[in-house]
N, C-alpha and C positions, 0 to 999 in steps of 0.2 A: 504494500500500500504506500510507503515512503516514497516507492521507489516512482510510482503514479504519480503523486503529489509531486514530488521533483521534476519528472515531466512536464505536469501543466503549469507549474511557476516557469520553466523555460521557456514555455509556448505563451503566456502571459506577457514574458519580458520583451522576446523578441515582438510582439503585438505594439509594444509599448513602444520600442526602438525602430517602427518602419520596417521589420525585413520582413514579417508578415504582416498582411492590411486586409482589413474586410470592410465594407458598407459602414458597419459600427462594431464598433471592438467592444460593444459590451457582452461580459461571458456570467452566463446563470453558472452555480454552483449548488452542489446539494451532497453534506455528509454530516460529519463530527464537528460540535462548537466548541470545542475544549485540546482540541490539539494544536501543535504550532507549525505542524506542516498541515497543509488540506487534505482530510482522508475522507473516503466517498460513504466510509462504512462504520454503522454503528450496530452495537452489539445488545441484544436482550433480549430477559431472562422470560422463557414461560412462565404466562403470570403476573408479568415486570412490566412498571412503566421506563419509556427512556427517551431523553430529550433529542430532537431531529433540527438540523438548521439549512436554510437557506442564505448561499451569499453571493456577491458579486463581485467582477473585478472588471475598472472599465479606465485604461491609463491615462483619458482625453479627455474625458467630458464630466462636466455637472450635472447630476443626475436630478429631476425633479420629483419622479417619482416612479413606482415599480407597479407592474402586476405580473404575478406569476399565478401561475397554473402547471400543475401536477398530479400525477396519476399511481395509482396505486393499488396491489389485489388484499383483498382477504388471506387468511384474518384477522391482518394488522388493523386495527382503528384509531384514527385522528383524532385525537380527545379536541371537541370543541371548545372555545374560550379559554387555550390555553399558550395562544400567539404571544410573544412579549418580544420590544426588543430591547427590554431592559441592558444594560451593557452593551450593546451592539453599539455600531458608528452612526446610526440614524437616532438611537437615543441622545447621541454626543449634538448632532445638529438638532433636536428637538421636533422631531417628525412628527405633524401636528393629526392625522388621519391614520390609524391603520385597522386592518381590517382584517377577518379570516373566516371564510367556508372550510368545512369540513363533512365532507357526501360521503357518509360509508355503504350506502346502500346497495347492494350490488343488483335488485331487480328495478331500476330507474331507466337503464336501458344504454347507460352511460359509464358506469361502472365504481367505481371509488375514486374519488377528486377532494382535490386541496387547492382552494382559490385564496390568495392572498392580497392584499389591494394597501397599498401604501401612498399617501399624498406629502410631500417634505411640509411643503407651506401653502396651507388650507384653509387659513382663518386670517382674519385683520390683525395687525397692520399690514400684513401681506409683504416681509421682511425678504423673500426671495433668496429664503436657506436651502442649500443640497446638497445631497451628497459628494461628496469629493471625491476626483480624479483618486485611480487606486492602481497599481502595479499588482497587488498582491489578494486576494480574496480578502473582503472585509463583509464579516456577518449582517445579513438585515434584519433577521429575525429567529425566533426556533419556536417549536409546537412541541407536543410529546405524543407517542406512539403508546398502546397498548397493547400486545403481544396476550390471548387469552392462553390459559395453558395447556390447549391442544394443537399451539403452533409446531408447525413440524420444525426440529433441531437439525443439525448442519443442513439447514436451507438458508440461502438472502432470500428476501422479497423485494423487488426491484422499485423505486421511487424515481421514476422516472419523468420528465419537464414535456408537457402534452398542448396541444393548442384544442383551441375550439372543443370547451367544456362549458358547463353553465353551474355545477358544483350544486347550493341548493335551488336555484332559480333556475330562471329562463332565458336568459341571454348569454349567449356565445361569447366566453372571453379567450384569452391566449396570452404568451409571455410577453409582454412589449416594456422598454425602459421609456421615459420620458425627458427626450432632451432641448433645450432650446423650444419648450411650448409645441416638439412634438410627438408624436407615438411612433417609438422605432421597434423593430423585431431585435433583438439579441443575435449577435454575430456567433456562440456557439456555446453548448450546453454540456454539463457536466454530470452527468445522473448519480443517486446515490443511490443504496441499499442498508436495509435492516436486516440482519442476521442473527440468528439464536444458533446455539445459546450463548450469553456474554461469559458465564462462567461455568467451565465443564466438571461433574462429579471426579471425585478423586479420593486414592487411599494414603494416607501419611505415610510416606516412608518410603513410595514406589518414585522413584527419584527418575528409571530410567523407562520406566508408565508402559510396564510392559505386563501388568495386573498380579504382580508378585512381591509382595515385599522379604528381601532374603539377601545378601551376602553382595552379591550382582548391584544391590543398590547404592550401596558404599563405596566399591569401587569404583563406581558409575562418577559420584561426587566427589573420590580424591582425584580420576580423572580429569573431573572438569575444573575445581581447583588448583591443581598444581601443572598439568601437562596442556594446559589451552583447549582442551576437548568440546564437543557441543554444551551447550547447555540447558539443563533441566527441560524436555517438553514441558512441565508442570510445576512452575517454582513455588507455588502452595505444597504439594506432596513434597518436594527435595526440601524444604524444612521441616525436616523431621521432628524435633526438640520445639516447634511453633512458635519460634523469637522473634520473627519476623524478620529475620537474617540468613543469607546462604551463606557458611562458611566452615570453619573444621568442626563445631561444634556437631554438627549436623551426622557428618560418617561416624563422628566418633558414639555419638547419639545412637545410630544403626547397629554399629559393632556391637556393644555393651547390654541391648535387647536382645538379637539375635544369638547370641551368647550366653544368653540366660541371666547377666550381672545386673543390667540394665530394668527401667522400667519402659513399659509400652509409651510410643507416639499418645498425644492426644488426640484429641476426635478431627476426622475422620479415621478411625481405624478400628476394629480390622475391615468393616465395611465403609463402601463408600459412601459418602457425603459431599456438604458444601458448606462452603463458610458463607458469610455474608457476602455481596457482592456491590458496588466494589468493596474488596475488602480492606480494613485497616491499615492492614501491613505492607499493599500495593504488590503483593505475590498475587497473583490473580492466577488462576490455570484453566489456559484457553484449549487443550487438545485433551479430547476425550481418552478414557482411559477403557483398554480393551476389556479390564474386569466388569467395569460398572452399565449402568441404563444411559445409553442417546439421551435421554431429556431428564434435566434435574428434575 
């Protein structure tokens, strides 16, 4: 996903620099509001709410205002009234209108939509604030997803930027930015996806997530400690000892169990579990474990 994200910051820059040029260099974006590169994909939990954003990057122009339109299947739902762009860069300029559809209804005929509607400056004195020229994606806003707990796990669900939708109404909208008092289409779009699950079941102690905790796992972690070796599929399980630290502790931790001197891992063990998500300790473990259930 970095490796994405570094992609369209290069294709972003050079937009900005004249080697690439389109009608209008403004670019929809759609993933994670909490990372510092742009990632198209956000993570959760069956069950789990999680927050979703839209941004843009446009290196020329002052933007007046946005409407975006976005599509989406079942059976993720759009929590309505839950648009904000609190912190975002339209909060910084004081963006006096915004707006948000949320259509889950998939017998409408239309399918699942997300209409968004932003005006910069919408009320008197009519101060003629916008958003500003950007090189880089800057957030306009985020909603939250709901995930019921019969979403299917390692699946995305594609969130993808759609035109001519009417969301809960009647009238046909589509992505258009607002520049210079006009309605331009977006020079090109970024899709995002929601993926389950954010955080996969696991057993303490299986460091090398191969659904065995035994001898194998200790060596696994003075390998990856001392010799540069991979590390942890599951860095919630390879802390064994649960400090919330990978380090010698942790084989020594394995050794002194499996030897009989030691006391047992704490929970998750001997079956698997989950911690909270995210979790405390920023050990999260994203790849399933062949012992345990697909779906927390």
């Amino acid at each position: 996903m970095k490796i994405r994200a570094a992609v369209i910051g290069l294709f972003l820059l050079l937009i900005g620099t004249g080697m690439v040029r389109a009608l209008d260099d403004t670019v929809f974006l759609a993933g994670r509001s909490d990372s510092v590169l742009f990632d198209p994909t956000v993570s959760i939990q069956p069950g789990g709410v999680q927050t979703f954003s839209f941004f843009y990057s446009d290196p020329s122009s002052n933007i007046q205002g946005f409407t975006i339109t976005a599509c989406f299947d079942g059976p993720l739902v759009a929590l309505p009234g839950t648009f904000t762009i609190e912190g975002t860069i339209l909060d910084d300029v004081d963006a006096e209108y915004v707006s948000m559809q949320a259509d889950n209804d998939d017998n409408d005929g239309d399918g699942r939509e997300i209409i968004i509607g932003v005006l910069i400056d919408a009320l008197p004195p009519f101060t003629g604030q916008t958003a500003p020229p950007t090189f880089f994606p800057q957030e306009i806003g985020r909603f939250d997803f709901y995930a019921p707990e019969e979403i299917s796990c390692e699946q995305c669900y594609p969130i993808t930027f759609c035109n001519q939708v009417n969301g809960n109404g009647t009238v046909l909208l589509s992505n258009k930015v607002v520049i210079n008092n006009q309605s331009i289409d977006p020079a090109g779009y970024y899709d995002g996806q929601v993926c389950a699950p954010a955080s996969a079941l696991f057993i303490r102690g299986d460091s090398n997530n191969d659904g065995i905790f035994d001898v194998a796992d200790a060596v696994f972690m003075l390998n990856f400690l001392f010799s540069d070796s991979p590390e942890p599929p599951c860095p919630d399980a390879a802390d064994a000892d649960n400090d919330g630290l990978l380090n010698i502790t942790d084989p020594v931790f394995m050794v002194l169990y499996i030897f009989g001197i030691g006391v047992s891992p704490p929970y998750p063990f001997p079956d698997c579990g989950l911690e909270t998500y995210p979790d405390v300790d920023a050990l999260d473990c994203l790849v399933l474990s062949p012992a345990c259930p697909v779906c927390p």
